[in-house]
N, C-alpha and C positions, 0 to 999 in steps of 0.2 A: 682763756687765751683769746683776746679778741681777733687774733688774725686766723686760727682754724675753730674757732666755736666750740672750743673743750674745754671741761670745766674739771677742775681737778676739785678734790672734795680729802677730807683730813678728818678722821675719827679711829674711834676706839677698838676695831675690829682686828679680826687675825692677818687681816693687809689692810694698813693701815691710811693709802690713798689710793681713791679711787680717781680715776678720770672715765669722765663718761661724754660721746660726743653730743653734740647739739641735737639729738632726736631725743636724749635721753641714755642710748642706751651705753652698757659699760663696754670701754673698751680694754681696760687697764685696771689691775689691783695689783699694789708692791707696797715693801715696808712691812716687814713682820718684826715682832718685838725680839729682837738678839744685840749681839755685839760686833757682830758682821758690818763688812763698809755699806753695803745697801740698807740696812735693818734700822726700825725707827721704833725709837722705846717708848717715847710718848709726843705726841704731836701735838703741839699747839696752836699751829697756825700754818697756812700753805698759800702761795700765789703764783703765778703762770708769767714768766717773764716773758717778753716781747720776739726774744730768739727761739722761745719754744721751751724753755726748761722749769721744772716744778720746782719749787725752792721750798725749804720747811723748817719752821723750828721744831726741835725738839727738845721739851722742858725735862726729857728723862737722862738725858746727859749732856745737859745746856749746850747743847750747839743748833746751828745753820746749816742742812744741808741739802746740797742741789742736785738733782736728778738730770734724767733723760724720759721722755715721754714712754719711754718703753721700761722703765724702771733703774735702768743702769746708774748707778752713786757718780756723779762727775766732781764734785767738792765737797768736802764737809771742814766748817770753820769752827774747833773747838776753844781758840784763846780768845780772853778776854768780856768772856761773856758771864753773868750771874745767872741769869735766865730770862733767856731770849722767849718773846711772845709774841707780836704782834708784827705782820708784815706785806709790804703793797711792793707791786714791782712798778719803776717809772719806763716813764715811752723809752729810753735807755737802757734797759734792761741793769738797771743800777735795783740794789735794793734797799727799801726805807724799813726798817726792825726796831720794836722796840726792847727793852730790857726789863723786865718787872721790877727787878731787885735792885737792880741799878739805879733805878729811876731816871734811866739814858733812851737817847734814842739815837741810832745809829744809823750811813749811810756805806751801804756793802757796796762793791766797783769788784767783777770778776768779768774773766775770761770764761763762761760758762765750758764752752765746746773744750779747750783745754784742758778743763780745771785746774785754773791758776787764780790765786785771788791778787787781786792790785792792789786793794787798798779798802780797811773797817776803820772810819772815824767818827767818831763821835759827835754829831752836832749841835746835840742839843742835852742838859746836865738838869738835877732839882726838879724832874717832874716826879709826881708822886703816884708810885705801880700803874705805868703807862702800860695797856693792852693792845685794846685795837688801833689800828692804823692806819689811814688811806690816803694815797698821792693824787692827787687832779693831773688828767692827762693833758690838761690844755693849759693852767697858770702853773704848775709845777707845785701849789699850794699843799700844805700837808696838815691832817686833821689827828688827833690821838686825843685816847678815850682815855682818862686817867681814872684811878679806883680808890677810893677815899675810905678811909676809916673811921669811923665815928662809937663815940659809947653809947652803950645800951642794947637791948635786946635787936633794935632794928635799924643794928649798925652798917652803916656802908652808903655810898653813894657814890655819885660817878661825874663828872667832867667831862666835857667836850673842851678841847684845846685847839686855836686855828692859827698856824704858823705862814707868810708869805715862802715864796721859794727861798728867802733868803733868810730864812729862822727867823724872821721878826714878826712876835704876836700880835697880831691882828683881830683877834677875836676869843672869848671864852663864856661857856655858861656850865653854872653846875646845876644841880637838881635842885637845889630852891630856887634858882632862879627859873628856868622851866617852870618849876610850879607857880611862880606870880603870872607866866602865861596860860600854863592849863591847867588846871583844877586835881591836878591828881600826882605820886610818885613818879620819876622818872628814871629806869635804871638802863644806861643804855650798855648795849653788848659788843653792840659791830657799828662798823661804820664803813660809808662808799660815798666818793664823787658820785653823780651823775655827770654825762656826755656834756652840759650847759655849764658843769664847774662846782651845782648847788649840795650842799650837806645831808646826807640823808644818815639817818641810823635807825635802828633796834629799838624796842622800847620791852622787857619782858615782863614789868608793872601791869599795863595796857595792852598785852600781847598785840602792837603795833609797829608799822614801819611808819616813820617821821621825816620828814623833810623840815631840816631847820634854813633851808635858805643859802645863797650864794656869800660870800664873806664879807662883801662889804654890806651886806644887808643883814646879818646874821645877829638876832637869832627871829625868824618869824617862827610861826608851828602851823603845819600844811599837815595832815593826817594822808599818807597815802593810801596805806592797808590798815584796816582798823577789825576785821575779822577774819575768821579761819586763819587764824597761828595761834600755838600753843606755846613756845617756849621758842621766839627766833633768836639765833645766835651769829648766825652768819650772813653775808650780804655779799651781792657785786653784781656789778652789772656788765652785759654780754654787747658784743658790737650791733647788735640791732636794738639795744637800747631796750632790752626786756631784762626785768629785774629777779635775782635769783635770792633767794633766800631759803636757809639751811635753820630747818625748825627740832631742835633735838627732843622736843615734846611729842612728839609721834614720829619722830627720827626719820628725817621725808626731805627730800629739796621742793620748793615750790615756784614754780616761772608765773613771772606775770609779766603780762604784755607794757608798752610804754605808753 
């Protein structure tokens, strides 16, 4: 949450988000795996909207659902989703989610504080197992990490996709093309604006953070972090512009300064 410096965190334990404030330490753990309106069976993804509320999917019973800092369930969206994964909140407290199965990518409009929802539509259709997600807080720009299939033993690779605010693509690289710029695999995980607008992602080939560049410049390759990470998986960045990254290889959050 860039307006009180708390960082909501999504994993596999017996509460399954944590929020911890800007010193680190915890302030908050909710979400236990049941079928209770608070209870989250598997988490795939979480973001801290702009009014203050945790938002989650969950891929154990393919829905969206929205909290209170304090853990209290305010919405949960169960239609129309195959399975919901990846998701950013805009300076609007709107939220951008992708769908893996669908191969969609959706924009959510609620009334958090009431739990009323307004309006799930669909913006964007024919991406293929779109994950990660992230909205630029200052062009409204939206980036999605798509997951590609390939034969053979060392199948898979990954896409970067870059959409203006008004869904029209602007920019894409997949992992061969990364590779004619750097010399090696690139599978990326996460993805986040920085505060300037520029692309940054995961890389767990390289156990690196990457900065590919602003969108109209996109794609250069800037190495931000290039050691000490083991398996980064998550990313985002904090209102003073210090970068957080969630390394499930030693199961750690790591800050680092701007």
């Amino acid at each position: 949450c860039r307006r009180s410096g708390r960082l909501a965190v999504a994993h596999d334990g017996k509460k399954r988000i944590h929020i911890f404030g800007p010193s680190g330490f915890c302030l908050q753990r909710f979400g236990e795996r049941g079928d209770a309106g608070n209870d989250i069976k598997y988490p795939l993804d979480v973001t801290v909207t702009s009014d203050g509320h945790v938002v989650v999917t969950d891929g154990g019973d393919r829905s969206v659902k929205a909290f209170d800092f304090e853990g209290r369930g305010v919405l949960a969206v169960r239609e129309g989703f195959c399975l919901p994964w990846g998701l950013d909140a805009t300076p609007e407290s709107e939220v951008i989610l992708t769908d893996s199965e669908a191969g969609a990518l959706y924009r959510l409009t609620a009334d958090f504080r009431t739990g009323k929802l307004k309006k799930c539509q669909m913006i964007r259709s024919q991406l293929i197992s779109p994950r990660g997600v992230a909205v630029s807080q200052t062009s409204g720009a939206i980036v999605v990490i798509e997951h590609l299939k390939a034969q053979g033993p060392n199948s898979g690779s990954t896409r970067v996709k870059i959409f203006s605010a008004e869904m029209d693509l602007i920019g894409q690289m997949d992992s061969f093309g990364l590779n004619l710029v750097f010399p090696s695999k690139i599978y990326t995980t996460a993805v986040a604006f920085d505060k300037e607008g520029r692309v940054i992602v995961t890389d767990v080939c390289s156990q690196a953070v990457i900065c590919l560049g602003k969108p109209e410049e996109f794609p250069i390759f800037n190495p931000l972090i290039s050691h000490g990470l083991s398996y980064p998986v998550g990313l985002t960045y904090m209102a003073n512009n210090s970068l957080i990254v969630l390394d499930s290889g030693d199961h750690s959050i790591k800050i680092y300064s701007s």
